[in-house]
C-alpha angles and dihedrals in degrees: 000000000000125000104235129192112214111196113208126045100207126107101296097045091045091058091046100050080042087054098041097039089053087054082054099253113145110245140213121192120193103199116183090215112080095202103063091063096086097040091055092040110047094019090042086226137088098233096201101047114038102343091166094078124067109236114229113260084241088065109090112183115206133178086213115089091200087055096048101047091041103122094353106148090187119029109183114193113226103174136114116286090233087056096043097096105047084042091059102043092052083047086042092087085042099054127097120194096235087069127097125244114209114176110209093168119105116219161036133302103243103211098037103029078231115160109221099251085049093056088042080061100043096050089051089050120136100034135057124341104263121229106240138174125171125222114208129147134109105306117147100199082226094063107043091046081058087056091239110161102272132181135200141162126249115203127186127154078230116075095197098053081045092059096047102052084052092049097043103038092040118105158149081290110017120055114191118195123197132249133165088204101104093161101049084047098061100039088049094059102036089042086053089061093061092044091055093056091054089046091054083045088063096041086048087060081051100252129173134229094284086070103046091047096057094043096052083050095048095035089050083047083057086049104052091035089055092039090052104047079047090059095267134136124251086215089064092051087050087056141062091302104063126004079028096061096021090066099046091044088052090046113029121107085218103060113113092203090049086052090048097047084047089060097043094053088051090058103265114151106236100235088059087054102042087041095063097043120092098192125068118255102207092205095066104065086021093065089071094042098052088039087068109040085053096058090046087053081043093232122155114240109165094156088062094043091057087054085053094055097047098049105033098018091047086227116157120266086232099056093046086050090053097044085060090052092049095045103129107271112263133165117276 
């Protein structure tokens, strides 16, 4: 059994220290706010983020960074992508580069189009090459807390460090496969996030399941067009990693960025619903980023571009509904 740091204390840290914990790993979780620390460690639950479910004695919870990463031999990063960056570079004195890197977070990095294994390289650099995999796949917090069978895709250039993240993080409830397609991984789970807010557009007008159907294809068609100009692989965007958790982001009653996209078809402004909300959803601050770096690779998204105006153009949902309908006819 490895000790592993998990950096972020939110939902989706929380289910994975819950999940770990339960395999008999020694955990770490770094949690931003101070005053969950005693909660989880003396009431074994966050009581914040998933307080239903009892966290494993193995699981320690700490507001130190250096506390949390000493003798870690795996540190996955659980935070949001508009945080990665600060995050690491506070981690950055506290590394050592025997340690492995495993990226959990979803999305793109606003003011760079970074993915997040590409701003893990760029704070360690100069200095020794880190040693960094990515986690992406369909995995509401909620149901793999619950120990529901879950699985998800590792990617690393390097097989070997592949191979050990999968061994050491698989278990009774979590199944890791391996990819050496770290760009069309993360694009796939950041780019998901966009496409569920359109689909929760569509559930908010009050759409069927037509509509929804088309949108997931089309919006899968945005995906693997972006991931391939950006060096991926149109396989990976066939797997776990895109049409998997696409499909569960654009359907789940669970997704943020779904719940978002329903408000904001049934005429809520975005900063009311953001505003109320105390979790991050990804789509939100992804949909410029992707937006960009589309229009760098040169890659058509109009289904992206339709979210962007909705949430940041304050267009209607109708009219941007309309204006995909009306694109000029063209060959799938």
């Amino acid at each position: 059994m490895k000790q592993i740091a998990i950096i972020g204390g939110g939902s989706w840290g929380t289910a994975l220290a819950l999940t770990l914990g339960r395999q008999g790993h020694r955990i770490r979780l770094w949690v931003f706010e101070r005053e969950l620390v005693d909660p989880i460690n003396r009431e074994r639950r966050n009581p914040l983020y998933l307080p239903d479910f009892e966290l494993p004695v193995g699981v320690q919870a700490s507001n130190a960074l250096e506390q949390a990463l000493a003798g870690a031999e795996l540190v996955l990063t659980v935070v949001p992508s508009h945080h990665c960056r600060a995050v690491y570079l506070a981690m950055r004195p506290h590394l050592r580069p025997d340690m492995l890197l495993v990226s959990a977070t979803k999305g793109i990095e606003p003011e760079t189009m970074s993915r997040m294994s590409q701003v893990v390289r760029e704070v360690m650099t100069p200095g020794p090459p880190p040693r960094v995999a990515v986690i992406s796949g369909p995995s509401f917090a909620r149901e793999v807390a619950k120990g529901d069978p879950t699985a998800v895709v590792v990617a690393s250039a390097n097989s070997e460090i592949a191979s050990t993240v999968q061994r050491e993080l698989s278990g009774p409830s979590l199944r890791l496969y391996t990819n050496s397609d770290v760009a069309g991984v993360e694009l796939g789970g950041a780019v998901k996030n966009v496409i569920a807010i359109a689909a929760g557009v569509c559930a908010g007008l009050g759409f069927g399941y037509n509509s929804l159907s088309a949108l997931i294809t089309r919006g899968l068609a945005e995906m693997t067009r972006l991931a391939v100009a950006c060096g991926g692989k149109k396989e990976t965007l066939a797997g776990l990693a895109g049409m998997g958790d696409l499909v569960l982001t654009c359907t789940g009653e669970l997704s943020r960025n779904r719940s978002v996209g329903i408000e904001l078809g049934r005429g809520r402004k975005l900063a009311d619903i953001v505003g109320g909300m105390r979790m991050v959803a990804e789509g939100v601050m992804t949909t410029g980023a992707a937006l960009a770096l589309a229009r760098k690779h040169g890659v058509e998204m109009p289904i992206a571009e339709q979210v962007a105006a909705i949430l940041h153009q304050d267009k209607s949902p109708s009219d941007a509904i309309r204006e995909l309908m009306e694109r000029p006819l063209t060959v799938e």
